[in-house]
C-alpha positions in Angstrom: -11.9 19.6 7.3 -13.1 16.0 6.3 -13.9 17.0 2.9 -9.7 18.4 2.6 -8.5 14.9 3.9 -11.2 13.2 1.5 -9.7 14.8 -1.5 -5.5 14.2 -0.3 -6.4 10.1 -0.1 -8.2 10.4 -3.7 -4.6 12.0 -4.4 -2.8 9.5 -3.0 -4.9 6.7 -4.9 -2.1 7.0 -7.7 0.9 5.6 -4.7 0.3 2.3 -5.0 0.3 2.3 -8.9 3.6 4.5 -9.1 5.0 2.1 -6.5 4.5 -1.2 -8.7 6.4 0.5 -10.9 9.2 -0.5 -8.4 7.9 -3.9 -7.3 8.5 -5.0 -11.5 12.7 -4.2 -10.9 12.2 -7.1 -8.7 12.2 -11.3 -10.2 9.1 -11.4 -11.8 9.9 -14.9 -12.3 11.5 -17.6 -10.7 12.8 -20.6 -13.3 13.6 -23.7 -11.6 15.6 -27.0 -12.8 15.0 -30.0 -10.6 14.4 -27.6 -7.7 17.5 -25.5 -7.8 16.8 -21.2 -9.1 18.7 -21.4 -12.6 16.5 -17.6 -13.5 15.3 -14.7 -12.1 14.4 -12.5 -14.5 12.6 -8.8 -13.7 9.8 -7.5 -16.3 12.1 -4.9 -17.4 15.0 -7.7 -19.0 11.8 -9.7 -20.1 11.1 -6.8 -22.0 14.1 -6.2 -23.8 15.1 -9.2 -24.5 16.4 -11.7 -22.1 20.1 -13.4 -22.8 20.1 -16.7 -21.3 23.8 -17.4 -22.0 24.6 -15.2 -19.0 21.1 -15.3 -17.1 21.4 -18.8 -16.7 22.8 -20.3 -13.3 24.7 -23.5 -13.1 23.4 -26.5 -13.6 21.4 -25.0 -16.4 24.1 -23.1 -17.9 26.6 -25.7 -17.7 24.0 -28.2 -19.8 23.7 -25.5 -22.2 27.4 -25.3 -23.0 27.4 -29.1 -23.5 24.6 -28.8 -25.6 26.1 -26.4 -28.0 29.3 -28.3 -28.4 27.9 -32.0 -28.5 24.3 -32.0 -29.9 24.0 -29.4 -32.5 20.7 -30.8 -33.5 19.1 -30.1 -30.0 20.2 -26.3 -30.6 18.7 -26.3 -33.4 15.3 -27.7 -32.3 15.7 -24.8 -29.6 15.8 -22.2 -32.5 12.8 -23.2 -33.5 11.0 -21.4 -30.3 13.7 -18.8 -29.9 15.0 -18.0 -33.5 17.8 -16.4 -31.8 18.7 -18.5 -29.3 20.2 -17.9 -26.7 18.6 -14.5 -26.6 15.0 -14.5 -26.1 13.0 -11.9 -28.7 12.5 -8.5 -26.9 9.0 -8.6 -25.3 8.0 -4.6 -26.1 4.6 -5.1 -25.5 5.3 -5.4 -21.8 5.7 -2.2 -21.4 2.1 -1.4 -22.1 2.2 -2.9 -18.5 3.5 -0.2 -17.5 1.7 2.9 -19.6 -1.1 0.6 -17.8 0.4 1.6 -14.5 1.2 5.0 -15.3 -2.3 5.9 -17.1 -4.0 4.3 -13.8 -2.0 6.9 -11.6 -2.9 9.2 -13.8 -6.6 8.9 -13.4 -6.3 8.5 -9.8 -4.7 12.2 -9.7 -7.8 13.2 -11.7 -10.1 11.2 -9.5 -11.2 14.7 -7.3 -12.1 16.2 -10.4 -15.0 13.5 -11.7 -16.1 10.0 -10.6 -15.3 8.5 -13.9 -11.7 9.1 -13.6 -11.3 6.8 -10.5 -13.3 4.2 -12.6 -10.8 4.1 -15.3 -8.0 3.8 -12.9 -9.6 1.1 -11.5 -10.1 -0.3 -14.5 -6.3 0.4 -16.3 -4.9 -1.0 -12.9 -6.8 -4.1 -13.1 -6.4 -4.9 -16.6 -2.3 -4.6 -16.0 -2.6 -6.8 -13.6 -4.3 -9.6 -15.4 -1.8 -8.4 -17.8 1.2 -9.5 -15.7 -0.4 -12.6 -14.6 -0.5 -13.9 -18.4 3.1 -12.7 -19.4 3.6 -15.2 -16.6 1.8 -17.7 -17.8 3.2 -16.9 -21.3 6.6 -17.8 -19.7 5.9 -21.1 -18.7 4.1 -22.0 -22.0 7.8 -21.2 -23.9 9.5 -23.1 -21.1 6.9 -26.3 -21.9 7.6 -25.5 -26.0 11.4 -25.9 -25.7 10.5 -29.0 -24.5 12.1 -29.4 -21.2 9.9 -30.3 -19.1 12.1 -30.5 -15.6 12.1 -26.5 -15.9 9.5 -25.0 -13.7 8.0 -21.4 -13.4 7.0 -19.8 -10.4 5.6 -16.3 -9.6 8.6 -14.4 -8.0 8.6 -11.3 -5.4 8.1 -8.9 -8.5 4.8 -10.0 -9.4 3.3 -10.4 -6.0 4.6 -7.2 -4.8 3.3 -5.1 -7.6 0.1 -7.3 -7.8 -0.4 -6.4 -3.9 -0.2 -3.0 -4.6 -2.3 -2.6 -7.3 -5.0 -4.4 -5.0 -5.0 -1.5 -2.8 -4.9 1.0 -5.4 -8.5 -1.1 -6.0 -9.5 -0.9 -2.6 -8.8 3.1 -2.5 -10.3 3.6 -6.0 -13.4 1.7 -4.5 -13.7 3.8 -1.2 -13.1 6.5 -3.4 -16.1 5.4 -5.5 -18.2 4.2 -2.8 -17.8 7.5 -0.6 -20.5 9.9 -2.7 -22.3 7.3 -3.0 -22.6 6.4 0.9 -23.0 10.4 1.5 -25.8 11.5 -0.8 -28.0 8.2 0.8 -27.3 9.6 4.3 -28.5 12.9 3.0 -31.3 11.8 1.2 -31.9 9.8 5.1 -31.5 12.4 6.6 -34.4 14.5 4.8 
């Protein structure tokens, strides 16, 4: 009987990957102009290319209309970072992300099958979420390389909510991983 329920929560190891799937429709950022939410863009509009002409809120959009018509030469310099300004260049690589994800649920289904399998899920889910943390990052350097500096990045719900839930894909790939190893010392106790 305990050995039946052991192998449904190795199963259900691959949830919380599957389900930060979800938490990546939410803001995965939160750009900020003199304390007012001018962005919040999910991973998925990231990905394929973010327009800011219509992502922008006021006062950010507003300053970018005034920009276009009276300094040309600041448009310009914006090109420079963004070639096609105001649409950000597709960011395809972010949905390794989410193979990540999807390969790390994967392995958790295997995980009853062999140890190593819950290893590499642990390992895939970890390494996408580092992953997510330094698109982030990436995000605020291009904010800092346009050269305003009164725009501010934040983490939004997106990335904490699919960051939490990779954490406890961890924790179950670790009991899962821990488990054997616990019950073959009590045996070996036991004897």
């Amino acid at each position: 009987m305990q050995d039946k329920r052991f192998r449904l929560f190795q199963k259900l190891v691959c949830a919380p990957y599957l389900l930060a799937l979800l938490g990546l429709l939410m803001p995965l950022a939160t750009v900020s102009c003199t304390e007012k939410v001018i962005a919040e863009p999910t991973m998925y509009e990231i990905a394929m290319g973010l327009d800011l002409s219509t992502e922008l809120k006021d006062p950010a959009a507003g300053l970018l209309k005034k920009m276009e018509e009276g300094n040309p030469k600041s448009i310009e310099r914006l090109k420079e970072t963004i070639p096609n300004f105001p649409i950000m260049e597709p960011m395809y690589q972010l949905f390794g992300i989410v193979a990540a994800l999807v390969l790390a649920a994967a392995f958790a289904l295997l995980a009853p099958y062999g140890y190593y399998a819950s290893l590499g899920s642990l390992a895939v889910g970890m390494l996408s979420m580092v992953s997510l943390w330094a698109v982030l990052s990436q995000i605020g350097s291009l904010c800092n390389a346009i050269g305003m500096q009164v725009l501010q990045v934040e983490p939004g719900v997106g990335i904490y909510c699919a960051s939490a839930l990779i954490l406890i894909g961890t924790a179950m790939n670790l009991a899962c991983i821990a488990r054997p190893i616990i019950d073959e010392f009590k045996a070996k106790r036991k004897k």
